[in-house]
C-alpha positions as CSV (number, residue, x, y, z in Angstrom):
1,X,20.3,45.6,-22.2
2,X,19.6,44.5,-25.9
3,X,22.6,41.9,-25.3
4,X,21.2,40.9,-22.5
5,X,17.8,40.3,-24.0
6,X,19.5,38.5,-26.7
7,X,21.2,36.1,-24.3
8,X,18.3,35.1,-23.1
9,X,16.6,34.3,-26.0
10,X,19.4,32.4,-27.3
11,X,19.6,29.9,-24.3
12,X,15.9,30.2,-23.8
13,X,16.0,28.9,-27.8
14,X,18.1,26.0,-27.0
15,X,16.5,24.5,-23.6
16,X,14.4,21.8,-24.9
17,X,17.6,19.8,-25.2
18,X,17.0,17.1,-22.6
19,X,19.8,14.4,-21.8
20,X,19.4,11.2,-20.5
21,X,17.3,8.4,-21.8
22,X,14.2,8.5,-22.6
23,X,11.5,6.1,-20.3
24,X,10.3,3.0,-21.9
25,X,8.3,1.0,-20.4
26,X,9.4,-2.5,-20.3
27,X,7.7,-4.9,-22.6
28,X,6.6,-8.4,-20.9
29,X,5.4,-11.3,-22.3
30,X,2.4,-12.8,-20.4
31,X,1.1,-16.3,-21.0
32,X,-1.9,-16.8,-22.8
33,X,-3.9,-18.5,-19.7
34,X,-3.1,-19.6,-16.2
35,X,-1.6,-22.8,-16.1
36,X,-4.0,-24.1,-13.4
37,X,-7.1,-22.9,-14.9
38,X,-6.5,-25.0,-17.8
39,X,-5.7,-28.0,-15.6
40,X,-8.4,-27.6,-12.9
41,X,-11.6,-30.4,-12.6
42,X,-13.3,-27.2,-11.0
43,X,-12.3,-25.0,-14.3
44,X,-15.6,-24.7,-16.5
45,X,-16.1,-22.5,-19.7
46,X,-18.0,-18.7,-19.0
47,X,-21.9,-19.6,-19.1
48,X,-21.5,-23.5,-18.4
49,X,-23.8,-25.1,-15.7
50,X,-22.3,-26.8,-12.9
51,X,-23.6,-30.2,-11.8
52,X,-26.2,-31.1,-9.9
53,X,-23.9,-33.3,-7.1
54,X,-21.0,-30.5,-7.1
55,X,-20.9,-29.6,-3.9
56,X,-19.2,-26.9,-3.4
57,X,-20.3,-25.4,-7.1
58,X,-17.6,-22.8,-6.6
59,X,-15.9,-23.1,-10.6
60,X,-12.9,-21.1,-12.3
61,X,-14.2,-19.0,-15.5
62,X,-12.0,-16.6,-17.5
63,X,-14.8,-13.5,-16.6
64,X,-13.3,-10.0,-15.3
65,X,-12.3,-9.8,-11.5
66,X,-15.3,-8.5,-9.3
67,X,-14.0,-5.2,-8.1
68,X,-15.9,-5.5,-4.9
69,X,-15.0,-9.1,-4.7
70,X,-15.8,-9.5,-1.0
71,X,-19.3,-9.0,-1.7
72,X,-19.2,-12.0,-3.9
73,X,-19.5,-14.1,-0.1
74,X,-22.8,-12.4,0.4
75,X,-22.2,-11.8,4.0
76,X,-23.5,-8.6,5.3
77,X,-21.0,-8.2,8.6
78,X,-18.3,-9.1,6.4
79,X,-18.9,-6.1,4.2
80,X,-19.2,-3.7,6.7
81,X,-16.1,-4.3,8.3
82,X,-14.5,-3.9,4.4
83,X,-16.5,-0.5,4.3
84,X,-15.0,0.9,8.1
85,X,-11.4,-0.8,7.2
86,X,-11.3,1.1,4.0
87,X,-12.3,4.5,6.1
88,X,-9.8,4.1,9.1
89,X,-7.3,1.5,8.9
90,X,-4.4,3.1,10.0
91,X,-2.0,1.8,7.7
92,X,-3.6,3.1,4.7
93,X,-3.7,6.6,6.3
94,X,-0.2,6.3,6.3
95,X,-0.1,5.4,2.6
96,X,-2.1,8.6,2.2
97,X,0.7,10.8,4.0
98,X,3.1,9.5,1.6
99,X,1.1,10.4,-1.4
100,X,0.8,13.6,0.0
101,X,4.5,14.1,0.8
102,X,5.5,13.1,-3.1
103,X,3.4,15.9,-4.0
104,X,4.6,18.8,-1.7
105,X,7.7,17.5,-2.9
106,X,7.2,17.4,-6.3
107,X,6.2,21.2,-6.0
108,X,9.9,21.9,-4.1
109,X,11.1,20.4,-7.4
110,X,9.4,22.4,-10.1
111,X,9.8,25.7,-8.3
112,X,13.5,25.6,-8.9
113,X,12.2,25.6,-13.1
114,X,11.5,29.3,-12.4
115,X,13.2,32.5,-11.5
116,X,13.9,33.1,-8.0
117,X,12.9,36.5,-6.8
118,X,13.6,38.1,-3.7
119,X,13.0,41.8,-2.0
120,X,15.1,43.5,0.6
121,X,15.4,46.8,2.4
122,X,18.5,48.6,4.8
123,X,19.3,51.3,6.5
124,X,22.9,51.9,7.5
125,X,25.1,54.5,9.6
126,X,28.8,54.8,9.5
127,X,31.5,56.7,10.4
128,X,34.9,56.8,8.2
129,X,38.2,57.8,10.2
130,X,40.7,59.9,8.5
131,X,43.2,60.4,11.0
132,X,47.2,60.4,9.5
133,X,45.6,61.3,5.8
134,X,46.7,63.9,4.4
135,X,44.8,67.0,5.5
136,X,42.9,65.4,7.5
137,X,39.0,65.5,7.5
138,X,38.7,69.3,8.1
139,X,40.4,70.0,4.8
140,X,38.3,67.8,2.5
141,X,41.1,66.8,0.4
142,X,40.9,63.5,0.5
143,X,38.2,61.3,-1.7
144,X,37.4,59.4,1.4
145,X,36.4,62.4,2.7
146,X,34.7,64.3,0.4
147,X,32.5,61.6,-0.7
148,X,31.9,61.5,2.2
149,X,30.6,64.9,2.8
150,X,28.7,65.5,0.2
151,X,26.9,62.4,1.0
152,X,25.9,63.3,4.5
153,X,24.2,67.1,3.7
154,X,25.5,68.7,6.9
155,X,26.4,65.7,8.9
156,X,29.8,65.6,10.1
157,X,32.7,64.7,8.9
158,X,33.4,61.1,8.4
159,X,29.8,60.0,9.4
160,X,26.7,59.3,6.7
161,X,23.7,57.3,6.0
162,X,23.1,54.9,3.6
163,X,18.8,53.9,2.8
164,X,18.7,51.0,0.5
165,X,15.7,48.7,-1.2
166,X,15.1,47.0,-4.0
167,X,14.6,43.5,-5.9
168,X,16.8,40.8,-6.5
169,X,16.2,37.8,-8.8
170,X,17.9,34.9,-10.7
171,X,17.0,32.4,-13.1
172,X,18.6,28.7,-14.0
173,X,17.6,28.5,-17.3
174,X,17.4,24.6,-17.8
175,X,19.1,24.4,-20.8
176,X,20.1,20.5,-20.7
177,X,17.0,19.4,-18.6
178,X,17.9,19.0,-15.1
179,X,14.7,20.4,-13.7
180,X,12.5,18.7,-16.2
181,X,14.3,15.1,-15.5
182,X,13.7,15.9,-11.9
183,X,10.4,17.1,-12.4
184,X,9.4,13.5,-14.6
185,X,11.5,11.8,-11.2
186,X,9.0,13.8,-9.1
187,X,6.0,12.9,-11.1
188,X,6.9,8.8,-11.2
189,X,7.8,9.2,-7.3
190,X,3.8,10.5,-6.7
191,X,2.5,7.6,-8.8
192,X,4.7,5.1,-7.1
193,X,2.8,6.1,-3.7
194,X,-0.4,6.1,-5.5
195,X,0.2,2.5,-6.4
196,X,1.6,1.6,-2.9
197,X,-1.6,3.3,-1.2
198,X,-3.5,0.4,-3.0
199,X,-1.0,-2.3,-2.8
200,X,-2.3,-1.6,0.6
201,X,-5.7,-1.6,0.0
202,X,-5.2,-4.7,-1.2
203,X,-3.6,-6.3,1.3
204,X,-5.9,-4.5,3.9
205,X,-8.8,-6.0,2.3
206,X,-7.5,-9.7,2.4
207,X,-6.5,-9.5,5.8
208,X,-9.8,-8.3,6.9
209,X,-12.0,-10.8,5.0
210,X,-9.1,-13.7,5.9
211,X,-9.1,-12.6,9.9
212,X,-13.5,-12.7,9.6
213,X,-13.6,-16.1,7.6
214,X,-11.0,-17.6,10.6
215,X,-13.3,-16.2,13.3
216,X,-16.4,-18.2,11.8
217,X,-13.9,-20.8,11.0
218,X,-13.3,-20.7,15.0
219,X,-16.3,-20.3,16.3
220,X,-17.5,-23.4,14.2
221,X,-15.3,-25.5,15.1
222,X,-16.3,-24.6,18.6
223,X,-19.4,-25.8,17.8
224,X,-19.0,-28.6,16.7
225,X,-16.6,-29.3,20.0
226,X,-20.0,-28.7,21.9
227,X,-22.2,-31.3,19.7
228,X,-20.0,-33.9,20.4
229,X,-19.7,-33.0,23.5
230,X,-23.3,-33.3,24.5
231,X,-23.4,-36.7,22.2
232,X,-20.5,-37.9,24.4
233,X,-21.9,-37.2,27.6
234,X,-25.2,-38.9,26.5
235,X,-23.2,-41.4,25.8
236,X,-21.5,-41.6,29.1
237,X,-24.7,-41.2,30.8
238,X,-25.8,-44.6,28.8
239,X,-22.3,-46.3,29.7
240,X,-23.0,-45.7,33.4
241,X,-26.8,-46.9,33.5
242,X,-25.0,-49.9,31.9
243,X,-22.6,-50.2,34.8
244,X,-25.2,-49.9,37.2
245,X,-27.1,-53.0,35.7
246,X,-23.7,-55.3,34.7
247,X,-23.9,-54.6,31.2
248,X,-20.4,-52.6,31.1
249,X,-17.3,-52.2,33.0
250,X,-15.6,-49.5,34.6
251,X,-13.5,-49.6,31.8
252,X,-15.8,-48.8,29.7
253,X,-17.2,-45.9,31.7
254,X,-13.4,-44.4,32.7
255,X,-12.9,-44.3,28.4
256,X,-16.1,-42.3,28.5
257,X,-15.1,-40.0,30.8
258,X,-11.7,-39.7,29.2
259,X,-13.3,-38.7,25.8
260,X,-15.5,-36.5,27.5
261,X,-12.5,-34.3,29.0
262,X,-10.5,-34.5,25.9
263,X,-13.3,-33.3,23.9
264,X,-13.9,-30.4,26.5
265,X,-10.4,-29.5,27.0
266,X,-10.2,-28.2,22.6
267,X,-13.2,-25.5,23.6
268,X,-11.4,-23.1,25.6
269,X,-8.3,-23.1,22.6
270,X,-11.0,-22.6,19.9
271,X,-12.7,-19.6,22.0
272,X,-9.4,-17.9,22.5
273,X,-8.5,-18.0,19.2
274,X,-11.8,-16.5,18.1
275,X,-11.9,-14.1,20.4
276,X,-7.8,-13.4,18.9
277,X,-9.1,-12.9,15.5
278,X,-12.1,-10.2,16.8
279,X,-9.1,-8.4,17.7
280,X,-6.9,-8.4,14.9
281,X,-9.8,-7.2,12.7
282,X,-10.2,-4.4,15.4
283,X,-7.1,-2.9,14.9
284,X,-7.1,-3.5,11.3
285,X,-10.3,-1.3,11.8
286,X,-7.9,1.3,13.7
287,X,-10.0,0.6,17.1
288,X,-9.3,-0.4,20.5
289,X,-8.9,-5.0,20.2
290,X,-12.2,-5.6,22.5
291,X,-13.9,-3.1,20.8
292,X,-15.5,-5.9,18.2
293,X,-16.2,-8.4,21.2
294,X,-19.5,-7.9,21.1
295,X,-20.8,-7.8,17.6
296,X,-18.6,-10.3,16.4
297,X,-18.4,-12.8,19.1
298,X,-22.0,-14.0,18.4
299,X,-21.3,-17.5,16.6
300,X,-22.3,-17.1,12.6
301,X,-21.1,-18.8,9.7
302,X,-18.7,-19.2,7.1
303,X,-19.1,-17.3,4.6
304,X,-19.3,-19.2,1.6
305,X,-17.3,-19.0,-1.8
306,X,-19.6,-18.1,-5.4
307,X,-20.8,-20.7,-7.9
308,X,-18.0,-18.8,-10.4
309,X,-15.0,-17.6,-9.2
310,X,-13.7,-15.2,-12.5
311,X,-9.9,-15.0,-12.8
312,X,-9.0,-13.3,-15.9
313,X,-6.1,-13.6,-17.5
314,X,-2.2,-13.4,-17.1
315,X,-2.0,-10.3,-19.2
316,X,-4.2,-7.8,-16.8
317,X,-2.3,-8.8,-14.0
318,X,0.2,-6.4,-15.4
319,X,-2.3,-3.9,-15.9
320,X,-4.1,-4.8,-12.2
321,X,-1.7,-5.7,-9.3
322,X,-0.4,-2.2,-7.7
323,X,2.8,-4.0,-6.5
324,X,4.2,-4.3,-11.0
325,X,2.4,-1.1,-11.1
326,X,4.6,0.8,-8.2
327,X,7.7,-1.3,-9.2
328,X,7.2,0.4,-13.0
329,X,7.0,3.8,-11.6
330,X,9.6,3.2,-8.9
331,X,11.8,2.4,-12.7
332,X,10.4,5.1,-14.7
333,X,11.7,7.3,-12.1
334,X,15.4,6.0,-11.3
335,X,15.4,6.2,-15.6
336,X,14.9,10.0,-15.0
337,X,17.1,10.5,-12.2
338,X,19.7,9.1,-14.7
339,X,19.4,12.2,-16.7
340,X,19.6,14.4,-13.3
341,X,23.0,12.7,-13.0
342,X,23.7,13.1,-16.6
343,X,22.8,16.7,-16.9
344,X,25.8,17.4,-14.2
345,X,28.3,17.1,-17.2
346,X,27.1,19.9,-19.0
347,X,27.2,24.1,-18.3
348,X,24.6,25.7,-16.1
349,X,23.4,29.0,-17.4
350,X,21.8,31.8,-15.0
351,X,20.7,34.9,-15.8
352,X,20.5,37.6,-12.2
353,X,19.9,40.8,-11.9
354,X,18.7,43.4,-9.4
355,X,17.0,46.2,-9.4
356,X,16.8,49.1,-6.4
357,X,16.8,52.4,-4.7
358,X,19.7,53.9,-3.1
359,X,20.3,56.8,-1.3
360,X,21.7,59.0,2.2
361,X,19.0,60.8,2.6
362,X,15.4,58.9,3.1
363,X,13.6,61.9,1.9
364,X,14.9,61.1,-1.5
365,X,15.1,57.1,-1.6
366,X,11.9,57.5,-4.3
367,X,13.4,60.2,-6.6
368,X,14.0,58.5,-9.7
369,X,18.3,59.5,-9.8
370,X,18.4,57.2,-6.7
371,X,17.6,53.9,-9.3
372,X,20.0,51.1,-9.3
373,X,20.2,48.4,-11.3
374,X,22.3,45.6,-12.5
375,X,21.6,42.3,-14.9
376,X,23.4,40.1,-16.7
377,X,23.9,35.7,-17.4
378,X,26.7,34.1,-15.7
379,X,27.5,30.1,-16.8
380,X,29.4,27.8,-14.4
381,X,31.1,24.2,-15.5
382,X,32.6,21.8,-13.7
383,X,36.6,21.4,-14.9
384,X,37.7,18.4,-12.7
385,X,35.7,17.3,-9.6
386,X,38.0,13.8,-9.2
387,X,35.4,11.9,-10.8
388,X,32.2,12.4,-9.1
389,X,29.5,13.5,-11.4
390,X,30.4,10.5,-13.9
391,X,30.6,8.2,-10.8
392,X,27.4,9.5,-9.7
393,X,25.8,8.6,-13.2
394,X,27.4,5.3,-12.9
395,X,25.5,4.8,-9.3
396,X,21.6,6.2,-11.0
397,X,22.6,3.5,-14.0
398,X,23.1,0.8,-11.6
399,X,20.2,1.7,-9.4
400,X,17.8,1.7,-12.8
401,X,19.4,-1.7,-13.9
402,X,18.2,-3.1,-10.3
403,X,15.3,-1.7,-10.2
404,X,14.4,-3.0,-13.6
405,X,15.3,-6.5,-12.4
406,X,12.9,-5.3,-9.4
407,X,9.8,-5.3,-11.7
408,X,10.8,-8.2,-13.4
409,X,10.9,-10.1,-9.9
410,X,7.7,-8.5,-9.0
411,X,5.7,-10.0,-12.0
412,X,7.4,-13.3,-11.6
413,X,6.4,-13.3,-7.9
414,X,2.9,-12.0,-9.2
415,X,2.5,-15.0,-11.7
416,X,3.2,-17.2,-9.0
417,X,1.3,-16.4,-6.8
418,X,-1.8,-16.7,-8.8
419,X,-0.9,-20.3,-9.4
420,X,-0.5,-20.9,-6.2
421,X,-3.9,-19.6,-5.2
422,X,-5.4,-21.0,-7.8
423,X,-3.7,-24.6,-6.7
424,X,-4.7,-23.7,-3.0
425,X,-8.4,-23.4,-3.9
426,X,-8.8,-26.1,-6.4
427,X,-7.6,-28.3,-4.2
428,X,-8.8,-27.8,-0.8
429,X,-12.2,-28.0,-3.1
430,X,-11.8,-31.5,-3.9
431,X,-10.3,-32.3,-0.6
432,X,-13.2,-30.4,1.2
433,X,-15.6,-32.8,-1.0
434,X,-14.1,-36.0,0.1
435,X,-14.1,-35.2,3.7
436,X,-18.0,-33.8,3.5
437,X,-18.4,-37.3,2.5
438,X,-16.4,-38.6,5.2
439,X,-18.4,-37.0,7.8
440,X,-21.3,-38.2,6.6
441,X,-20.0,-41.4,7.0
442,X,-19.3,-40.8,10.3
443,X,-22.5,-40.0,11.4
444,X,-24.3,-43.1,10.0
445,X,-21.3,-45.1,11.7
446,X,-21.9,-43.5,15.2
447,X,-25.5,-43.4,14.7
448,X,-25.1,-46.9,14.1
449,X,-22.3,-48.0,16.6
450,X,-24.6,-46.4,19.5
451,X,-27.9,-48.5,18.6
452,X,-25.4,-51.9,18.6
453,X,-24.3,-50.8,21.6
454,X,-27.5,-50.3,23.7
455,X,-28.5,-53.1,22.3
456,X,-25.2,-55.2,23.3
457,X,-24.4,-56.4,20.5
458,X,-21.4,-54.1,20.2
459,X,-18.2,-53.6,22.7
460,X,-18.3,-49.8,23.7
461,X,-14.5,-49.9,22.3
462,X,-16.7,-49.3,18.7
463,X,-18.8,-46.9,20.1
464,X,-15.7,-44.7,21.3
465,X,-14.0,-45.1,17.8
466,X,-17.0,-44.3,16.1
467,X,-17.3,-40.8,18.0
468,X,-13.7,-40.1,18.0
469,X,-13.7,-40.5,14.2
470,X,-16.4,-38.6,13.9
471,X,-15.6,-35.6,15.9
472,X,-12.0,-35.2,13.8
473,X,-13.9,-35.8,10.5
474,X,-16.5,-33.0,11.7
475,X,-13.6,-30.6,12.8
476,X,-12.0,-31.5,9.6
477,X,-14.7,-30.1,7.5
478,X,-15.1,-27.0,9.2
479,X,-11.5,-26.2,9.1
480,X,-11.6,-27.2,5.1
481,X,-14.8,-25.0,4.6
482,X,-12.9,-22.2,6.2
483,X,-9.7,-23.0,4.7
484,X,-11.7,-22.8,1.0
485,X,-13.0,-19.2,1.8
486,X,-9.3,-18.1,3.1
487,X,-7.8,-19.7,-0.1
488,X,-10.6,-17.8,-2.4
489,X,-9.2,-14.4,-0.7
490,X,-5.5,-15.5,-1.3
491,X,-7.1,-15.9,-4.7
492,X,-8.5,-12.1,-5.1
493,X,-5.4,-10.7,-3.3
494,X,-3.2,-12.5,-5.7
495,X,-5.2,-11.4,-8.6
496,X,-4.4,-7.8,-7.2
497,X,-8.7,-6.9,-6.9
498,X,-10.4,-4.6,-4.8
499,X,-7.8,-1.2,-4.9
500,X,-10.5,0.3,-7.5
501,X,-13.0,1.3,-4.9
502,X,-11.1,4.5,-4.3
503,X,-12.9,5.5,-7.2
504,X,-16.2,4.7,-6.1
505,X,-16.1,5.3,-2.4
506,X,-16.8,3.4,0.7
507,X,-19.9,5.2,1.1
508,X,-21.4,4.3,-2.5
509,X,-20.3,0.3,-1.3
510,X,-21.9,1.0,2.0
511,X,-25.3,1.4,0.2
512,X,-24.9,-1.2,-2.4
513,X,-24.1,-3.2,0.6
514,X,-27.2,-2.3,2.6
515,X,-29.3,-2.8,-0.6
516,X,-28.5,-6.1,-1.3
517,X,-28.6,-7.1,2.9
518,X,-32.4,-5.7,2.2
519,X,-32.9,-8.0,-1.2
């Protein structure tokens, strides 16, 4: 037993030796500032005011990222769909699942760190033949037979029972680190799923503010449709009084009526596509699609970006995005799993052992002469295996290099598409500007163009053009205004906000919500 003991000391001496590398994470090299804030007429430094005539006042600054960024619109429906989204979306649910599977699993992993221990009981009855041995049973002179015998206390010949129970147990003592590579694999594998859970988030939360801001967006433009509408029937109404008294010709009137229908035919397109919207974000709410009809179907606004839009910098994307955070993990792990493979090359030492009663008569399975026992280490390498365990570390070194490459992609991708946001909304800001100022033009042109006319001193060819131009200048600036707000939340997504409020809970958002609905 002392060698035994010894044994185990010995290997137990030796098992922090761990093969395989060593994690690192890998070191990148962020820019000092985004390229577009530095360019950007909208870019202004943090605690600069904004111009009286900039209209939108929405400006770049290098301030932290709102966590809650969505609140930054100051629409009260808007937030409350965040707040239910964030509770039920089914997607996210799903996320969940998988962060709870990498931790059951994670468990199966470490259990096989310790000893193995197992209990068991039987109860056997045989019979031995001894026919054609010499002397046959009767005599006893066999050892068969006598053993036999004197097992059974009186029981025939050739016939006894056999009562058995005990423990059995083993051990894989991880000299070389198998178990602990595996376990670190596990560990990485449960933050990976943490990090895709709010890549989710993430993306959840954009989808929902981007799928609101097109149904205002819609439901605008619908508007709008209806304005001109009525202004082009008035206007009709005009060109037909004129027909009545000679001042205008059918033409005239049939042109009317032609811009009337056209104008009339874009509202049932716009309404659909509302109504399309209200039921994406339903099921991005996991709910039934009409089930948003009718609180969200009532025609409200845009919802309009900040004065400041803060976008950090390059180097706490790193730190931010889930997506380079899960693509780090999904690294650290394969880099342990390389060590799993590795370890494969080297003994396994066990140490088993069992301890039991046994005995033929039940009345005396407890005594203490009916003990058994036996303990002891075994070891077990591999000689040849054709290759396998050194192609298999070949395979876990190529899957770390590519998933190395992976995370570089990932930040690459990550970078870009913060420029890109940040060239989306800067732009469609000055472009929104100019057509505000086209539309105002418009107006005064329309406004005009229908006085000339009454008066006849206009052809009602100008009149047409002037509402025509109008109308697509009007449509134009709703479709910018909502095209701004969707390019802000391309903006936060890109920027990888908004995953933190797992931290702080929808309910604690639902009340900072409601307060600032009551201020």
């Amino acid at each position: 037993m002392h060698r035994v003991i010894l044994s185990l000391a010995i290997l137990t001496s030796v098992s922090a030796c761990t093969v395989g590398p060593n994690y690192a994470p890998p070191q990148e090299l962020p820019p000092d500032a985004w390229f577009e804030f530095a360019v950007s007429p909208t870019t202004r430094p943090e605690g600069s005011a904004t111009g009286p005539t900039s209209r939108p006042t929405s400006v770049l600054t290098r301030g932290p990222i709102p966590v809650a960024w969505w609140t930054t619109f100051h629409d009260p429906k808007l937030d409350d769909l965040i707040i239910r989204a964030a509770r039920s979306n089914l997607d996210l649910r799903r996320a969940q699942s998988r962060i709870v599977e990498a931790r059951a699993q994670r468990r199966v992993t470490a259990a096989d760190a310790y000893p193995e221990l197992n209990t068991s009981g039987s109860y056997t009855h045989s019979r031995a033949g001894f026919a054609g041995i010499g002397g046959g049973a009767a005599g006893g002179s066999t050892t068969g037979g006598g053993s036999s015998n004197s097992a059974t206390s009186g029981s025939s010949a050739g016939e006894f029972d056999l009562f058995q129970a005990g423990f059995d147990a083993s051990w894989e003592i991880d000299v070389f680190g198998r178990v602990r590579r595996s376990v670190e694999a596990a560990d990485a594998d449960i933050q990976a799923a943490i990090e895709d859970r709010r890549d989710v988030m993430v993306s959840l939360l954009a989808e929902v503010a981007r799928n609101y801001v097109e149904l205002r967006g819609f439901q605008q433009q619908t508007r709008i449709a209806r304005e001109n509408l009525v202004s082009q029937r008035e206007t009709l109404g005009v060109t037909k009084q004129r027909l009545e008294r000679g001042l205008a010709t059918s033409l005239d009137t049939a042109r009317a009526q032609a811009q009337v229908a056209t104008t009339a035919s874009q509202i049932p397109s716009l309404d659909a596509s509302a109504r399309q919207a209200a039921h994406r974000l339903a099921v991005l709410l996991g709910l039934q699609p009409q089930a948003l009809a009718d609180e969200l179907l009532r025609e409200a606004v845009i919802p309009t970006p900040p004065p400041s839009v803060p976008v950090g910098i390059p180097a706490e994307l790193l730190r931010r995005r889930p997506d380079i955070r899960r693509a780090e993990r999904q690294l650290a792990a394969l880099t342990a799993r390389v060590g799993v493979a590795t370890a494969d090359l080297y003994p396994r030492f066990a140490l088993s052992g069992s301890l039991g009663l046994q005995s033929a008569d039940f009345g005396s399975l407890f005594n203490y002469a009916s003990r058994i026992y036996s303990i002891g280490p075994s070891i077990s390498w591999p000689i040849f295996d054709a290759g396998r365990i050194r192609a298999n570390i070949e395979v876990t070194n190529a899957q770390q290099e590519g998933a190395l490459l992976a995370y570089q992609q990932t930040v690459l991708t990550a970078y870009r598409d913060v420029e890109d946001a940040l060239i989306m909304y800067t732009r469609e800001l000055e472009r929104r500007n100019t057509l505000a100022a086209a539309a105002a033009a418009n107006q005064q042109a329309t406004n005009l163009a229908n006085e000339l006319y009454t008066a006849g001193r206009t052809d009602f060819l100008s009149v047409l053009q002037a509402q025509r131009d109008l109308f697509q200048s009007q449509d134009a600036l709703v479709q910018s205004d909502r095209l701004v707000s969707s390019n802000l939340i391309a903006l936060y997504k890109a920027l990888g906000g908004g995953w933190e409020i797992e931290s702080r809970g929808a309910d604690d958002l639902a009340m900072k919500a409601q307060t600032n609905e009551k201020k």
